[in-house]
NUVO-274395 format. One record per residue (C-alpha): chain; x, y, z; residue in one letter. Coordinates in steps of 0.2 Angstrom, whole numbers, plus 5000, padded with zeros to 4 digits. Example, Ala and Ser with C-alpha at 12.3 -4.5 7.8 and 13.67 -1.06 7.14 Angstrom:
BEGIN
A; 5062; 4978; 5039; A
A; 5068; 4995; 5036; S
//
This chain:
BEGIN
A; 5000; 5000; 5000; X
A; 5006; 5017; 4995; X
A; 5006; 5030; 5006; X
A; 4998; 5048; 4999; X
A; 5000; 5062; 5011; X
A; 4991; 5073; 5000; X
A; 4977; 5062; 5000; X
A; 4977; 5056; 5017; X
A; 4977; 5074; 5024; X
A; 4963; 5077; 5013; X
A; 4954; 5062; 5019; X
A; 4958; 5072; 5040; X
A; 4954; 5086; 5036; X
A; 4935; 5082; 5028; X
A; 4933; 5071; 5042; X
A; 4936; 5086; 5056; X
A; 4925; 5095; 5046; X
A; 4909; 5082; 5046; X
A; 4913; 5080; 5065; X
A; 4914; 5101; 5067; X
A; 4933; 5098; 5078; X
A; 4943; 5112; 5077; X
A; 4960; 5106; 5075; X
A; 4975; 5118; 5070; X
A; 4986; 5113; 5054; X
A; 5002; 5109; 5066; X
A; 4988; 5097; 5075; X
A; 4984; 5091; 5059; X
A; 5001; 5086; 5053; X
A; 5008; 5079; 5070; X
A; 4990; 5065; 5066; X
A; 4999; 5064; 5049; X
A; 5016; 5061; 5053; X
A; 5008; 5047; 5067; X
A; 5000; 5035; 5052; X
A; 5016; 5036; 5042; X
A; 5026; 5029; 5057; X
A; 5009; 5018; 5060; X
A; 5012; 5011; 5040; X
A; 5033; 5013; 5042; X
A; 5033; 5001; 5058; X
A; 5019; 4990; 5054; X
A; 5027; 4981; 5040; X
A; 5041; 4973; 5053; X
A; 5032; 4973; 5069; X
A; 5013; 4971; 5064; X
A; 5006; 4984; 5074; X
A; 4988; 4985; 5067; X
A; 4980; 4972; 5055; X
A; 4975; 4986; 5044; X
A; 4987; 4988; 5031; X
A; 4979; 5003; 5021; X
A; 4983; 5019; 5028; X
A; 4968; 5028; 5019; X
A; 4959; 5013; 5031; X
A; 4969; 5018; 5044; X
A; 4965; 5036; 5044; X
A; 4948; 5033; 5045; X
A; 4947; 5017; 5056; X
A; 4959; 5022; 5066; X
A; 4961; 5042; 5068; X
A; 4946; 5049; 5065; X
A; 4937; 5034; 5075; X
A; 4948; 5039; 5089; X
A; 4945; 5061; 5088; X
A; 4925; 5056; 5090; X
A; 4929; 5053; 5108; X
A; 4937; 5070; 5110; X
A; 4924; 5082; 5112; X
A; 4917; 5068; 5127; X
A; 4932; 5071; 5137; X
A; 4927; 5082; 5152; X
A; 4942; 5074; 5164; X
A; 4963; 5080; 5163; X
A; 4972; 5062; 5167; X
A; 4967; 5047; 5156; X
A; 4974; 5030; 5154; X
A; 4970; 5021; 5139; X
A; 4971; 5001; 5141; X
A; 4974; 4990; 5129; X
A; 4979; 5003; 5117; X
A; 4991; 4995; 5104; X
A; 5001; 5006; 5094; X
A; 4993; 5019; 5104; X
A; 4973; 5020; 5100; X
A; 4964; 5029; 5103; X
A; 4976; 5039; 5115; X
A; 4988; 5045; 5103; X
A; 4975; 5056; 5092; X
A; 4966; 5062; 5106; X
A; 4984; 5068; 5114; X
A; 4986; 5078; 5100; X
A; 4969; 5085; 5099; X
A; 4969; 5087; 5117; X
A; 4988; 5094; 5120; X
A; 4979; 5099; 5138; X
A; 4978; 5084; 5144; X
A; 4988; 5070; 5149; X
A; 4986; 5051; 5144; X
A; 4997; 5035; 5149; X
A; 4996; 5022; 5136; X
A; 4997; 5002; 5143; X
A; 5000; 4988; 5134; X
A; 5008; 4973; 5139; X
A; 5019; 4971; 5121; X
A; 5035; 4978; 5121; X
A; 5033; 4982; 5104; X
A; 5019; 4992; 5104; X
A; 5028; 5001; 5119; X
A; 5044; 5005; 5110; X
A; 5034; 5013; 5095; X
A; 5023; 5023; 5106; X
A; 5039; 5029; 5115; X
A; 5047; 5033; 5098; X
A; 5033; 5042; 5091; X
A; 5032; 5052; 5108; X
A; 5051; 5056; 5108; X
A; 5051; 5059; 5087; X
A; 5035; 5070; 5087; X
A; 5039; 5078; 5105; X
A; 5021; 5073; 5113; X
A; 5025; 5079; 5132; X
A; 5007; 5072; 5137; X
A; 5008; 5056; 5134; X
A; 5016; 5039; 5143; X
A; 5020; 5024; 5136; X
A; 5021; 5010; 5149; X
A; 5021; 4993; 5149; X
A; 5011; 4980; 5161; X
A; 4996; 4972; 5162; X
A; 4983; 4980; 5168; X
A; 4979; 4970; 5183; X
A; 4997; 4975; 5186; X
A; 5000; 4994; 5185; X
A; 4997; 5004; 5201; X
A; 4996; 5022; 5197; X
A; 5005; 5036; 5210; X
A; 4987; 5043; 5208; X
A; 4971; 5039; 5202; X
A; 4965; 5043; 5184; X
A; 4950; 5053; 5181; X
A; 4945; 5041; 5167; X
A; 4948; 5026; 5159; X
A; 4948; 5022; 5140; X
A; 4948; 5007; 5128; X
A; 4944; 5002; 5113; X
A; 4942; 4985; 5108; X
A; 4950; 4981; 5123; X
A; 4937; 4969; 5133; X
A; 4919; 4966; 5136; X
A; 4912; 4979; 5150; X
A; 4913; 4967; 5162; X
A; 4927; 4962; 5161; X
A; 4935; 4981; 5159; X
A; 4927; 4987; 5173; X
A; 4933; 4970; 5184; X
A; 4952; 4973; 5177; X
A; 4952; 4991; 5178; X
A; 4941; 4999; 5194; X
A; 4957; 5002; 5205; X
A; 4962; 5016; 5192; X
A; 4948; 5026; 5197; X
A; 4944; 5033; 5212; X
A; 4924; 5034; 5217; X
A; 4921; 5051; 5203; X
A; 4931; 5040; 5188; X
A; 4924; 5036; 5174; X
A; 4925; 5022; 5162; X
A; 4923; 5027; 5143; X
A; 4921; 5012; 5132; X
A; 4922; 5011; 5112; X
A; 4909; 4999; 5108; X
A; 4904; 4994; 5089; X
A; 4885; 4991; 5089; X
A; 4876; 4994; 5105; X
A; 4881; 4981; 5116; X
A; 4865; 4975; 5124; X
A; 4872; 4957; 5130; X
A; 4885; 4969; 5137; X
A; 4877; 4982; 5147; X
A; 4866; 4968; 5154; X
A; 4882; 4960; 5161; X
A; 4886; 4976; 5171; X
A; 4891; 4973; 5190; X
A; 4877; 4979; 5203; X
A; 4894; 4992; 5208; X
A; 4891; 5001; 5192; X
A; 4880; 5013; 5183; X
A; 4878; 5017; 5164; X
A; 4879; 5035; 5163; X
A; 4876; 5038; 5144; X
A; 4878; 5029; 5127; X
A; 4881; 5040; 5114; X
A; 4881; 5036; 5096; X
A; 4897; 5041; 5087; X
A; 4896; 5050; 5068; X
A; 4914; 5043; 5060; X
A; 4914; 5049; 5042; X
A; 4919; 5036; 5031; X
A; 4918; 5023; 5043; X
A; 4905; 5006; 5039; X
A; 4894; 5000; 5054; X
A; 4887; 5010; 5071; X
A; 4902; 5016; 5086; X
A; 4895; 5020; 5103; X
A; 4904; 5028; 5116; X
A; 4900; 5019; 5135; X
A; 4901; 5028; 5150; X
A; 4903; 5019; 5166; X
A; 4904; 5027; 5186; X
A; 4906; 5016; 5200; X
A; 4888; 5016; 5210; X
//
């Protein structure tokens, strides 16, 4: 697969558009220079199973900006997150906030670290454990993932890195009713919301969780 910057950046910048963000043209290329790295690195290291990066820009970035304007919290952790999805993207769209990355390959680390260091993103944090395993200095005011887990299982795996006010923000494909019915008593459903992602085939929701 070739890889078109031109077209690509075409691609972003009609998508911001049909999703009314406001992203600057610096924001826009630091998304830019990410998928390049993404289609660079993935041919050794096999980092996403999408292989196109006009795919990738819409599966993968523009998927991951819808969540931005639901982010009301400062520290997030993204589990599960790859090569860095959705966290990466909304970094860059959300240069205010901070996000820590976790995933248990070390390859996935090292690329996120690489593309921190190369595109200087000071509010992001690669690190490397399972989630069960990583014990934050202090608690996150949100958790994300997408594709990560069933509900359940992400809020079993995941409710120490939250104190009582977290939230849990889940990145569901069609609305997960089998899922939402599996929710502990603990928990609540705050809201579903149903993501526009131009380009993109098939229904996204956006799940959040509190603890009860």
């Amino acid at each position: 697969m070739s890889f078109d910057r031109e077209k690509l950046a075409t691609i972003l910048s009609d998508g911001i558009d049909a999703m009314s963000l406001v992203l600057s043209e610096e924001q826009q290329t630091l998304l830019l220079d990410y998928v390049e790295r993404i289609h660079k690195w993935n041919k050794a290291f096999n980092l996403t199973s999408v292989r196109d990066p006009e795919q990738m820009m819409v599966k993968h970035i523009l998927d991951s900006l819808a969540v931005a304007p639901f982010l009301t919290g400062q520290r997030y952790i993204d589990v599960g997150t790859g090569p860095g999805l959705p966290g990466i993207p909304l970094a860059i769209a959300c240069p205010d906030k901070q996000f820590t990355l976790l995933d248990s390959l070390g390859k996935r680390v090292r690329f996120m670290k690489q593309c921190a260091y190369e595109m200087k993103l000071v509010n992001v944090t690669p690190i490397q454990s399972r989630v069960e395993e990583h014990i934050p200095e202090q608690y996150y005011d949100a958790v994300l993932s997408r594709a990560f887990a069933s509900l359940k299982d992400m809020l079993h795996w995941c409710q120490h890195l939250v104190d009582s006010q977290g939230k849990f923000l889940a990145l569901k494909g069609q609305y997960p009713t089998d899922e939402i019915a599996a929710i502990p008593d603990t928990f609540t459903l705050e809201s579903s919301v149903e993501l526009f992602v131009p380009g993109l085939e098939g229904e996204r929701h956006l799940l959040t969780v509190q603890k009860s």
